[in-house]
Backbone as CSV, one residue per row, in Angstrom:
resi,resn,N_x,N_y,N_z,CA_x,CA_y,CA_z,C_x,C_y,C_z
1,UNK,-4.751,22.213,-9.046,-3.414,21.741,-9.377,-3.475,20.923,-10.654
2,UNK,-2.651,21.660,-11.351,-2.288,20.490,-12.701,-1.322,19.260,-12.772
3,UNK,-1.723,17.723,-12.936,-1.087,16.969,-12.852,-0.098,16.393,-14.294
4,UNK,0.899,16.270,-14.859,0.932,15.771,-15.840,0.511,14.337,-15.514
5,UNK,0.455,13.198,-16.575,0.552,12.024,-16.343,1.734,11.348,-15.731
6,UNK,1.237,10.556,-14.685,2.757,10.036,-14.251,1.965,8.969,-14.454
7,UNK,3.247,7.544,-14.908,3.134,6.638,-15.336,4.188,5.850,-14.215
8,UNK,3.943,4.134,-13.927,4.455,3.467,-13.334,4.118,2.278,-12.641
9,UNK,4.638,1.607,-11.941,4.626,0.704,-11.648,4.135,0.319,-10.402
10,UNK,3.502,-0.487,-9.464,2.940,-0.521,-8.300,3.906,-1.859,-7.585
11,UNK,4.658,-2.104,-7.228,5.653,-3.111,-6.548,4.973,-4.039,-5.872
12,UNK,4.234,-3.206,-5.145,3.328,-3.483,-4.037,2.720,-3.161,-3.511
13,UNK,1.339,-3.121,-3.222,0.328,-2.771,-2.506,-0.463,-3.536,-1.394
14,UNK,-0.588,-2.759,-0.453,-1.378,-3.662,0.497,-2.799,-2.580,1.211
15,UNK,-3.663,-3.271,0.951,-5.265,-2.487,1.380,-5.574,-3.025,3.227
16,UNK,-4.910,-2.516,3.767,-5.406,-3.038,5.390,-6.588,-2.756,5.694
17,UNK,-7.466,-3.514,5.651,-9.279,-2.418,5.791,-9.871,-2.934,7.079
18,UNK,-10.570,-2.331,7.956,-11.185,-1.951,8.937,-12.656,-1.537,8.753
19,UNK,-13.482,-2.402,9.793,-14.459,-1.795,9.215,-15.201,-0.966,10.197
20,UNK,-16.046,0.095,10.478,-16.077,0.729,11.482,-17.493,1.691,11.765
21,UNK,-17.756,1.076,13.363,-19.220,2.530,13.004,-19.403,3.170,12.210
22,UNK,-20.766,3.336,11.670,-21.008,4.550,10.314,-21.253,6.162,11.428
23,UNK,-21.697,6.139,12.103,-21.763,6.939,12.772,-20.471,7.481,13.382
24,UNK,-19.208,6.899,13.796,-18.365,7.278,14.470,-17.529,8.090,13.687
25,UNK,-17.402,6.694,11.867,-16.424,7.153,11.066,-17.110,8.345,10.087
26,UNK,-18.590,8.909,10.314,-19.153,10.181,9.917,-18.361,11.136,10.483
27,UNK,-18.034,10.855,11.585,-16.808,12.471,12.318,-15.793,12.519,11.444
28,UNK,-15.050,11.609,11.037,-14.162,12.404,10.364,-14.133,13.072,8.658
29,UNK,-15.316,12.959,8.231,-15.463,13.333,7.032,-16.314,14.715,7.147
30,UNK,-15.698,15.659,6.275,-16.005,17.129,5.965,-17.421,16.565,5.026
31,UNK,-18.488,17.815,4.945,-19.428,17.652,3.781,-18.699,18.140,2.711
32,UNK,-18.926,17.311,1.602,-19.749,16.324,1.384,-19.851,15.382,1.286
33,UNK,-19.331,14.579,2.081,-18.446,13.125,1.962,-19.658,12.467,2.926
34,UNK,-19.981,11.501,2.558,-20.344,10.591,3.794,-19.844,9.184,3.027
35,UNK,-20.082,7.859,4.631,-19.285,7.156,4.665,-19.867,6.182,3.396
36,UNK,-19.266,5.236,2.707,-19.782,4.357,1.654,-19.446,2.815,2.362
37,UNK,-21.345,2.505,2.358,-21.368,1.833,3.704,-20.997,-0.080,2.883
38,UNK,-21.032,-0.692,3.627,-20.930,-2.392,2.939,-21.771,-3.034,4.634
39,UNK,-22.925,-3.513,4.052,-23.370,-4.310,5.283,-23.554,-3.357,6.126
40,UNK,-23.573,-2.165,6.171,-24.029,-1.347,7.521,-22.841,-0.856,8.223
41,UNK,-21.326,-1.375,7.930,-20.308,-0.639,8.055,-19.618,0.197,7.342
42,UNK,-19.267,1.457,7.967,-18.138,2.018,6.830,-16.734,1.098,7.107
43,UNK,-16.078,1.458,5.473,-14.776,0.297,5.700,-13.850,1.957,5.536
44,UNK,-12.697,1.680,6.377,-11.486,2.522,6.450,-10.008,1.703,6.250
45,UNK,-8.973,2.214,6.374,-7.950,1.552,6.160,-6.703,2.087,5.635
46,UNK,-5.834,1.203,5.869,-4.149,2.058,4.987,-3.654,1.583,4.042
47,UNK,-3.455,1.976,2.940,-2.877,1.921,1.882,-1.451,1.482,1.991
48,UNK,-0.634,0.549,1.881,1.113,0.544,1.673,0.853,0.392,0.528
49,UNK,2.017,1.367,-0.024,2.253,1.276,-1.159,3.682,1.091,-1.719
50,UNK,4.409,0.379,-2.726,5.531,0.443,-2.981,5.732,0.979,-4.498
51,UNK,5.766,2.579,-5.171,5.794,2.863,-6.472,7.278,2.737,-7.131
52,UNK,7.056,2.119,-8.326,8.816,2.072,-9.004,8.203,2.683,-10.478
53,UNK,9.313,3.259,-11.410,9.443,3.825,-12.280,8.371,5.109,-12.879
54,UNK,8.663,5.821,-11.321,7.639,6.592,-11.631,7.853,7.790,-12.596
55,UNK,7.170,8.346,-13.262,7.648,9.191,-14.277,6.478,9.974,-15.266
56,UNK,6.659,11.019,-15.921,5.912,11.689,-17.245,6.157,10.573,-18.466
57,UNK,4.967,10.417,-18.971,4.810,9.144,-19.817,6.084,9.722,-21.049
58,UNK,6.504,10.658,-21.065,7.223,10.774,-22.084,8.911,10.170,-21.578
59,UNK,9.354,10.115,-20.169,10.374,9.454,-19.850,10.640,8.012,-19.782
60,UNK,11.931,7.367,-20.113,11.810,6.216,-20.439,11.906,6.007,-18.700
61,UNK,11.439,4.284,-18.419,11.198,3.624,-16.806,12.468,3.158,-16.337
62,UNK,13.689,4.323,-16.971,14.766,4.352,-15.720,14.766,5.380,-15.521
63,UNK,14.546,6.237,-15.743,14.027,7.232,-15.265,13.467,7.804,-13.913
64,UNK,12.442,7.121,-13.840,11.331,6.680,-12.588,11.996,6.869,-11.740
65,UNK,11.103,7.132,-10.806,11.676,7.428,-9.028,10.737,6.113,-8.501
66,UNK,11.682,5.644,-7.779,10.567,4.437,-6.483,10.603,5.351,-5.200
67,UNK,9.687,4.519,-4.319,9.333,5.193,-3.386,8.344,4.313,-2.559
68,UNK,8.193,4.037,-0.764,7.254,3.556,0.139,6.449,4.684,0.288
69,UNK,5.115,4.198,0.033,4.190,5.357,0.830,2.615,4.324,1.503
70,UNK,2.521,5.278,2.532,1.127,5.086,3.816,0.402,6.014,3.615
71,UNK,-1.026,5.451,3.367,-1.905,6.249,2.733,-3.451,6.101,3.964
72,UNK,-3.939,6.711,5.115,-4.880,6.644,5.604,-6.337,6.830,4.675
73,UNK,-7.226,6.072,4.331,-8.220,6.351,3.669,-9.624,5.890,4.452
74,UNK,-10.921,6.293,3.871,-12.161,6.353,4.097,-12.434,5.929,3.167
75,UNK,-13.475,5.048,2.643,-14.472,5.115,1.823,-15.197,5.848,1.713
76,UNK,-15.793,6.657,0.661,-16.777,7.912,0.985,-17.460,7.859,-0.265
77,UNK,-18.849,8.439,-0.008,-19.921,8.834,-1.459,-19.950,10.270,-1.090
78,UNK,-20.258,10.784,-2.411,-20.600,12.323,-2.594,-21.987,12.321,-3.770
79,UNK,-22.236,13.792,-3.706,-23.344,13.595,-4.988,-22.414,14.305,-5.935
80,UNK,-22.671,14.354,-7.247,-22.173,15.203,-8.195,-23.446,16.470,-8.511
81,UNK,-23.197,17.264,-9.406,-24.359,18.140,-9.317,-25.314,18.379,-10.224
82,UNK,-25.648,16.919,-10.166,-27.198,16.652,-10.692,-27.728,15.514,-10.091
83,UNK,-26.911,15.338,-8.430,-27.731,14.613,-8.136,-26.875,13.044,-7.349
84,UNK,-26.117,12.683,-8.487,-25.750,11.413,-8.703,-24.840,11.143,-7.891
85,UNK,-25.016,10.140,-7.030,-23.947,9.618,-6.125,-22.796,9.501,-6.814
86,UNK,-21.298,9.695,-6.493,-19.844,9.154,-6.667,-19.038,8.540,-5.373
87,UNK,-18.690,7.910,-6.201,-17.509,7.145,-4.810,-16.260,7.037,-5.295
88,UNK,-15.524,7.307,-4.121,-14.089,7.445,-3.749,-13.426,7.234,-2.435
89,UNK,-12.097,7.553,-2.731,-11.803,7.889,-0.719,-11.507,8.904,-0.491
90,UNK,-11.777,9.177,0.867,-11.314,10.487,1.663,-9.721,10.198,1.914
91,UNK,-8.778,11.153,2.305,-7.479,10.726,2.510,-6.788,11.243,3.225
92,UNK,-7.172,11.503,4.591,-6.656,11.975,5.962,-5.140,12.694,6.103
93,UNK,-4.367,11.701,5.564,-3.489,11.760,6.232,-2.269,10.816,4.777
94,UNK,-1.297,11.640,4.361,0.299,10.862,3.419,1.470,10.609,3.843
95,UNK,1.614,9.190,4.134,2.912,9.129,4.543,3.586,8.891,3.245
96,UNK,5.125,9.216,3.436,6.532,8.749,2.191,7.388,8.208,3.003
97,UNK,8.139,7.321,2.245,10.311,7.477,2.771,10.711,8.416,1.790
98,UNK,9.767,8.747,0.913,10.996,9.424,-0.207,10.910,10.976,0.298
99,UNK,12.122,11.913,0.134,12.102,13.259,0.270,11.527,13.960,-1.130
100,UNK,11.895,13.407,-1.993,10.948,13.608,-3.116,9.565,14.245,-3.323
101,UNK,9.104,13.017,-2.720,7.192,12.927,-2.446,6.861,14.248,-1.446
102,UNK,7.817,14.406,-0.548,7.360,14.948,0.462,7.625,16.339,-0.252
103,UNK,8.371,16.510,-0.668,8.699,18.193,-1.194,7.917,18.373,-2.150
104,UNK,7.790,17.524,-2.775,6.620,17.820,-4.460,4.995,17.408,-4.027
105,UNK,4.818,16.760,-3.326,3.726,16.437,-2.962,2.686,17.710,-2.178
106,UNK,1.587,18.006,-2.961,0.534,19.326,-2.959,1.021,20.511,-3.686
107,UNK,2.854,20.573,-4.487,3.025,21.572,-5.087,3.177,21.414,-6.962
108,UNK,3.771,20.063,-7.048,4.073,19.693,-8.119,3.069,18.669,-8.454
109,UNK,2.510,17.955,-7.629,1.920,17.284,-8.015,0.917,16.885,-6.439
110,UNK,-0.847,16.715,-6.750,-1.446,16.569,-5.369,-0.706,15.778,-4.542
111,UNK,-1.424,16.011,-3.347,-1.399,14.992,-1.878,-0.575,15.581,-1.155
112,UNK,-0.148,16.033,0.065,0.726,16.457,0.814,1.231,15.615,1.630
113,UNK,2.547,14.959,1.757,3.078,13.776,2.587,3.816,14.287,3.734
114,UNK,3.708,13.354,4.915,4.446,13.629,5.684,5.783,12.411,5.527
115,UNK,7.015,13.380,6.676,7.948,12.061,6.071,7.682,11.241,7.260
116,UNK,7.886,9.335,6.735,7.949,8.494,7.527,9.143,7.597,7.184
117,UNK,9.190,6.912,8.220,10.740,6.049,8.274,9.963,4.471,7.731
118,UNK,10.087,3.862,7.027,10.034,2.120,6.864,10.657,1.243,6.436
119,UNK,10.330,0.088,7.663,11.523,-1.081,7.470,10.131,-1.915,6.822
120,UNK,11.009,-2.901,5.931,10.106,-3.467,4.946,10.884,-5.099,4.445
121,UNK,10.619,-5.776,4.833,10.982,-7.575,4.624,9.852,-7.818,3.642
122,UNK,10.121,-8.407,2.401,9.328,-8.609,1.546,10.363,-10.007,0.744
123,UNK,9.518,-11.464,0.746,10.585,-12.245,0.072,9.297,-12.952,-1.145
124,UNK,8.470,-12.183,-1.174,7.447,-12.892,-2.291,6.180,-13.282,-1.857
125,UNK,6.209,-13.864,-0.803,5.213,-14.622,-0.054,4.946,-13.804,1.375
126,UNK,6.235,-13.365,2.211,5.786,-13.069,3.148,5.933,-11.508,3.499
127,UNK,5.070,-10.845,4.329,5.667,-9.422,4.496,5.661,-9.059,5.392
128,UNK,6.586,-8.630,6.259,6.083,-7.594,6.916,7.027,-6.095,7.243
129,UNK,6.281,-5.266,7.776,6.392,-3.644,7.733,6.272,-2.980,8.776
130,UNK,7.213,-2.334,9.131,6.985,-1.089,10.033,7.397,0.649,9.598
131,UNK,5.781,1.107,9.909,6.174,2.906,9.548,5.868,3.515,10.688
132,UNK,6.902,4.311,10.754,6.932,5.396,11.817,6.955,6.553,11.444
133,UNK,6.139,7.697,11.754,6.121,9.155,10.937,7.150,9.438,12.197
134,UNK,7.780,10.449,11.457,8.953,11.212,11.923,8.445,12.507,12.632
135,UNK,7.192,12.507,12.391,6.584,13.814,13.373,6.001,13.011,14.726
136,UNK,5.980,11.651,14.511,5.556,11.209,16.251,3.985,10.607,15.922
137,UNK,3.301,11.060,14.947,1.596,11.050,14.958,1.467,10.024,14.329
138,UNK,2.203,8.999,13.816,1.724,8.146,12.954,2.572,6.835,13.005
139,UNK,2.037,5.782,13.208,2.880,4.420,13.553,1.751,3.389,13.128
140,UNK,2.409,1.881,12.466,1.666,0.650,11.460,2.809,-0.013,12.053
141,UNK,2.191,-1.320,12.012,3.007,-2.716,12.053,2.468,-3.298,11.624
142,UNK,2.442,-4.348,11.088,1.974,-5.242,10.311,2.938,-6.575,9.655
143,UNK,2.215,-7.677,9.550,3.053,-9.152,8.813,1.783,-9.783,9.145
144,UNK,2.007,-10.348,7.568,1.285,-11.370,6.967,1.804,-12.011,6.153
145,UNK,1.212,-12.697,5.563,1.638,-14.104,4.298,0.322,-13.822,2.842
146,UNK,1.142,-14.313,1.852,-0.130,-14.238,0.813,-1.025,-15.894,1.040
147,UNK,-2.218,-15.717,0.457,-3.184,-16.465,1.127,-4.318,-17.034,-0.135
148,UNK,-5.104,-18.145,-0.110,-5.859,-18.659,-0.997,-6.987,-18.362,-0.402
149,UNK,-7.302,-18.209,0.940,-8.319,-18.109,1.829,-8.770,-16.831,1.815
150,UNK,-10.059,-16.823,2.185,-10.232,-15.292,2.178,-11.118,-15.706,3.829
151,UNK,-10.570,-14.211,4.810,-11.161,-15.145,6.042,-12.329,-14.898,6.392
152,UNK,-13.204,-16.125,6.910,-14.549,-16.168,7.514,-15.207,-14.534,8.217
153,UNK,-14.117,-13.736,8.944,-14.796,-13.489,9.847,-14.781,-11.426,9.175
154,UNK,-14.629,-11.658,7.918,-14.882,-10.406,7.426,-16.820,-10.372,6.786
155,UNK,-16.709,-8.690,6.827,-17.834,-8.362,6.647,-18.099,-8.596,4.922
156,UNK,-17.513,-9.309,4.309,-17.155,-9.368,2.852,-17.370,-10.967,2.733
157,UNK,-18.210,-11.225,1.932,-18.659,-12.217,1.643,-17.077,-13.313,0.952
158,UNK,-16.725,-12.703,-0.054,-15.211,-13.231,-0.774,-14.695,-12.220,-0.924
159,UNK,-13.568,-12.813,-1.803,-12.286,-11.579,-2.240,-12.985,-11.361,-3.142
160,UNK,-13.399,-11.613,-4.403,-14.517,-11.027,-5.212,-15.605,-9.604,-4.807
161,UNK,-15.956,-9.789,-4.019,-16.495,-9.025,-3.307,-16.044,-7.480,-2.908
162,UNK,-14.846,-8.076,-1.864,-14.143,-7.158,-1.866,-13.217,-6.301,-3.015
163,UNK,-12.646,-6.872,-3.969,-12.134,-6.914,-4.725,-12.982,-5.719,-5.853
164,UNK,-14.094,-5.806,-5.588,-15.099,-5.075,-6.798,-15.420,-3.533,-5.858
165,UNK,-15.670,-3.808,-4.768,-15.572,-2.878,-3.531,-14.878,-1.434,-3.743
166,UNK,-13.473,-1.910,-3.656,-12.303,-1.300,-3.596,-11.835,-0.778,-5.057
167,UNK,-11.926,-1.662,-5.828,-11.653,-1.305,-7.476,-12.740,0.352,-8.165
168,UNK,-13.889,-0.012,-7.199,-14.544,1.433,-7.757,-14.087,2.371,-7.118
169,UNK,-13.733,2.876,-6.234,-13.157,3.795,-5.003,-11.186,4.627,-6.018
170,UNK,-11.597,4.669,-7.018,-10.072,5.272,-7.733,-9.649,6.797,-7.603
171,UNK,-10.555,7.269,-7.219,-10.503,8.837,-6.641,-10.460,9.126,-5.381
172,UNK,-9.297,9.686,-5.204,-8.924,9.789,-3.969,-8.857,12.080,-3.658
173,UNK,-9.467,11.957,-2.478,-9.399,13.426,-1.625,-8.602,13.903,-0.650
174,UNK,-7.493,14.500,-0.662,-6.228,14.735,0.564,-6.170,15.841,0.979
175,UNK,-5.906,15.656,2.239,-6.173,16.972,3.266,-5.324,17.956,2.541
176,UNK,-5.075,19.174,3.079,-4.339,19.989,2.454,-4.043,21.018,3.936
177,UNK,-2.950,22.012,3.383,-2.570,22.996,4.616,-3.925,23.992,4.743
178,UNK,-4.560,23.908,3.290,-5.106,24.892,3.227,-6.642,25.282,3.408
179,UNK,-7.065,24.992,4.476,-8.412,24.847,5.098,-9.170,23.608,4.524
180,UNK,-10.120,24.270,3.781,-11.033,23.266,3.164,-11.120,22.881,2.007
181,UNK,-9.818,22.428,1.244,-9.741,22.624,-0.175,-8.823,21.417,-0.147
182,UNK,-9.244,20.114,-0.907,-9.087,19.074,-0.897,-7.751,18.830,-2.181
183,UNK,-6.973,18.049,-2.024,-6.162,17.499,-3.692,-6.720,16.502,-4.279
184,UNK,-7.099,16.800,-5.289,-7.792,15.276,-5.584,-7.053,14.822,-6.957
185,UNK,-6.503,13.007,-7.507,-6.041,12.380,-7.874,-6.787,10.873,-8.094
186,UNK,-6.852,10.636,-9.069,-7.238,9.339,-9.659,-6.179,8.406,-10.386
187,UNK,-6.596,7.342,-9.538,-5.161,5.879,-10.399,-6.156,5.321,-11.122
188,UNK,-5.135,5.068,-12.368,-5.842,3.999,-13.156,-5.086,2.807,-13.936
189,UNK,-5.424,1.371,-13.847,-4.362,0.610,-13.212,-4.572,-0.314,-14.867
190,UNK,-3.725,-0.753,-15.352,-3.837,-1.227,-16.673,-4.659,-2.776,-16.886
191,UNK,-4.935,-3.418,-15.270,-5.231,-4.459,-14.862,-5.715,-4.230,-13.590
192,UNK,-6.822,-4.794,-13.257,-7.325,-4.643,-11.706,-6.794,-6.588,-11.357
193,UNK,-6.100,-6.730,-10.195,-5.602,-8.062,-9.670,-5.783,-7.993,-8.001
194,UNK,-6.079,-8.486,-7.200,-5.699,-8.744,-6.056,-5.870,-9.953,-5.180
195,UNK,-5.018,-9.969,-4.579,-5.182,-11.607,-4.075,-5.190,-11.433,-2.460
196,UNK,-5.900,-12.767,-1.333,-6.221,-11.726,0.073,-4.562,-12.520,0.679
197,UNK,-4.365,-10.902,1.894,-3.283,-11.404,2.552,-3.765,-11.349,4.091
198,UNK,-3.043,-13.123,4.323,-3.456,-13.703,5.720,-2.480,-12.848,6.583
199,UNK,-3.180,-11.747,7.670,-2.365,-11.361,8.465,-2.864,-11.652,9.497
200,UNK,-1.049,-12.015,10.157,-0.703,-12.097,11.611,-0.652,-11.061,12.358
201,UNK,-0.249,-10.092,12.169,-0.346,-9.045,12.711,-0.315,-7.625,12.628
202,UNK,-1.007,-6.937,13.285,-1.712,-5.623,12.387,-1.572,-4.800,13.511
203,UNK,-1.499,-3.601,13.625,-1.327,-2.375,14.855,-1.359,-0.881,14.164
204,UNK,-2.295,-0.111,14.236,-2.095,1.005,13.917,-2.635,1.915,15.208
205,UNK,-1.533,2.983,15.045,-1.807,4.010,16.161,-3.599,4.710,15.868
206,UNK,-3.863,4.919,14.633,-4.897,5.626,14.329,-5.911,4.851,14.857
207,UNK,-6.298,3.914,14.270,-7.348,3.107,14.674,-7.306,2.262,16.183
208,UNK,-6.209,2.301,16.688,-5.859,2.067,18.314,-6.396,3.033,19.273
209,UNK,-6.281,4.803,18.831,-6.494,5.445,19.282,-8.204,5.433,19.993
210,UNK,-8.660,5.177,21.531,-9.669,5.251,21.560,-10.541,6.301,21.964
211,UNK,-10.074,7.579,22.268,-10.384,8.414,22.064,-10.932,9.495,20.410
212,UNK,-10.636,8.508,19.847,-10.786,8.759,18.212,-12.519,7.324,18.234
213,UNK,-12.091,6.489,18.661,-12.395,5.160,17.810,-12.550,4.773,19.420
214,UNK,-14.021,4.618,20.308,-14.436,4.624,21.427,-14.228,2.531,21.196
215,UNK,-14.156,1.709,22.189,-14.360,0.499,22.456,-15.251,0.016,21.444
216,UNK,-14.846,-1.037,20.778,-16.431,-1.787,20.445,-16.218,-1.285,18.497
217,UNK,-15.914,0.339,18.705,-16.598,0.936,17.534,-15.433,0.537,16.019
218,UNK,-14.262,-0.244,16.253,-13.506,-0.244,14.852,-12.897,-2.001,14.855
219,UNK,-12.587,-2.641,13.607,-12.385,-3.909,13.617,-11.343,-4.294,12.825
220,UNK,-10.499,-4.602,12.873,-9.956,-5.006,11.548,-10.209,-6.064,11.325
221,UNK,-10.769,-5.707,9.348,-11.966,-6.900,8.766,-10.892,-7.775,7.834
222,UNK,-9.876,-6.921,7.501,-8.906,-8.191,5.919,-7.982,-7.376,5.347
223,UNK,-7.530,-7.846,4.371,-6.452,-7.341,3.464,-6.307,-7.540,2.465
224,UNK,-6.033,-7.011,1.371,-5.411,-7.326,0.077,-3.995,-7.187,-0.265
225,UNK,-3.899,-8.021,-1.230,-2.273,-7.501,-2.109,-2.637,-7.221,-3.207
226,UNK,-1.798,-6.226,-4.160,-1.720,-6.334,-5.543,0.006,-6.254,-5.480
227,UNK,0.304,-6.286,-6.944,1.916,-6.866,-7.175,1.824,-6.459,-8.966
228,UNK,2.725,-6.008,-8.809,3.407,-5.823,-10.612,1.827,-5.332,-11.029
229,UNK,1.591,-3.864,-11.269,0.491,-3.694,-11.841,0.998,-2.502,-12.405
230,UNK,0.675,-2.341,-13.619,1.282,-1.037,-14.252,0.123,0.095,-13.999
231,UNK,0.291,1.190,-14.049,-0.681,2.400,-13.596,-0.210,3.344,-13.794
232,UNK,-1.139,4.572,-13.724,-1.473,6.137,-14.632,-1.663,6.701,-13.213
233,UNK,-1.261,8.194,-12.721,-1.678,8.694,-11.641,-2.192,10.183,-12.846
234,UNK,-3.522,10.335,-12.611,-4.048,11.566,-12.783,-4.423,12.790,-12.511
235,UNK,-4.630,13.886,-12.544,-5.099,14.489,-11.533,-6.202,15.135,-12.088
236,UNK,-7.013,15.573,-10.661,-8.484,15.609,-10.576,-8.926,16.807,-10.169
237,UNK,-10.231,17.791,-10.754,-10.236,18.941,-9.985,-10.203,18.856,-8.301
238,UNK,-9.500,20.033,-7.662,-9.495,20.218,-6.403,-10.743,20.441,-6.018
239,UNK,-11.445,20.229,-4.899,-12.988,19.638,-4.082,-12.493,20.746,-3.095
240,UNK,-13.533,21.924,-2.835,-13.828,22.540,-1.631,-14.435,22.255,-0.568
241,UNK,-14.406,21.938,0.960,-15.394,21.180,1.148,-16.114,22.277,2.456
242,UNK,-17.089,21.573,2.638,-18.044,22.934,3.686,-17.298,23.590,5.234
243,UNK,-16.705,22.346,5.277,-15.968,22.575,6.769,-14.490,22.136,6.666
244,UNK,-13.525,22.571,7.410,-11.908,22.058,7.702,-11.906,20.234,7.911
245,UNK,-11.502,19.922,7.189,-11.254,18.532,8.242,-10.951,18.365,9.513
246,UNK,-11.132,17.269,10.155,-10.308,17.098,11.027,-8.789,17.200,10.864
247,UNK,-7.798,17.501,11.558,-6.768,17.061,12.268,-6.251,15.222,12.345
248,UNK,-5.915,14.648,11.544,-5.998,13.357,11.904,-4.244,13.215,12.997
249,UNK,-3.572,14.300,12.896,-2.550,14.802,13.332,-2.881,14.599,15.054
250,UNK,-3.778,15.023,15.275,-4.396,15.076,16.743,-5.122,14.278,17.155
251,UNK,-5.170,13.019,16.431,-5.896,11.563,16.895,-4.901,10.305,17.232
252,UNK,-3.415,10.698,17.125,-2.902,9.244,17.340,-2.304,9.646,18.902
């Protein structure tokens, strides 16, 4: 798939990360992906995203389409072919509100979205969110506050840390209808910023699911925000991969 450049704005972002058996979260990755470990865990997690003035760099930013989107991701390494490790994320599963995303999304431009419904309270400081996919398979709750603290009981030493983590991971891999043949897309952000957000409360069907994610085996480790960050969405050759993915459709 050919991407033009879309250019725009990031409103808001929030990185919900989890950190989780390397062994467990190996099931859901096709070869050649394995998990990209920190401390002996793989980290997983959802993307909220809030895009405004989105557009072909040649349109002026009223132009732009905004749009909520839920993004399920993996951390993952691959080799390239001579050898050399790369990192990125795997990307299970696209939620939107926009009908937009959902119709153009894997034809006009990668990622294939499903549609989801979200209510969204945002006054600067505090947030919180609820998405519900409209097919039934997919549900987030979440509220938190922005925060100076970064908390004790993550597998991440600081937000620094994390922060450097996540910033290399810009290539992203999305399921597709079409067996084993991945969309792949790279952001690139004119400024890397994030600051950690103290959450109160967090619920996702995916990672709830324990038939997916047995007792014991998934955690939620922290969060980030970013805010007002200008960014490039690219696109990336499409990745064949050895086997179908999972179904993340059939895990909540």
């Amino acid at each position: 798939m050919r991407l033009p450049v879309l250019h725009g704005l990031i409103r808001r972002r929030l990185l919900v990360n989890f950190r989780v058996d390397a062994e467990i979260m190996n099931r859901f990755l096709p070869p050649p992906f394995r998990p990209k470990l920190h401390r002996g865990y793989a980290i997983a997690g959802i993307c909220l995203i809030r895009l405004e003035q989105v557009r072909p760099g040649w349109l002026p930013r009223c132009c732009g389409i905004s749009s909520e989107n839920a993004a399920h991701r993996i951390a993952v390494l691959w080799d390239d072919p001579s050898g050399e490790p790369l990192d990125g994320v795997f990307i299970p599963r696209r939620d939107t509100g926009s009908w937009l995303n959902h119709f153009a999304g894997g034809r006009i431009f990668p990622g294939e979205h499903h549609l989801a419904d979200f209510a969204v309270t945002d006054d600067g400081s505090h947030i919180s969110m609820s998405v519900r996919a409209r097919d039934g398979h997919m549900a987030v709750q979440l509220r938190g506050h922005e925060s100076d603290s970064f908390p004790e009981s993550s597998c991440f030493e600081s937000l620094a840390e994390s922060s450097a983590f996540f910033e290399s991971g810009s290539v992203g891999y999305s399921v597709t209808r079409d067996c084993c043949r991945l969309d792949g897309i790279r952001l690139e952000t004119d400024h890397w910023q994030v600051s950690s957000l103290a959450v109160e409360q967090v619920e996702s069907s995916f990672f709830a699911d324990e038939s997916a994610f047995p007792a014991g085996s998934v955690t939620f480790d922290h969060a980030l925000l970013m805010r007002d960050i200008t960014h490039q969405w690219h696109g990336e050759a499409d990745m064949v991969t050895e086997r179908s993915p999972p179904d993340l459709r059939s895990l909540s």
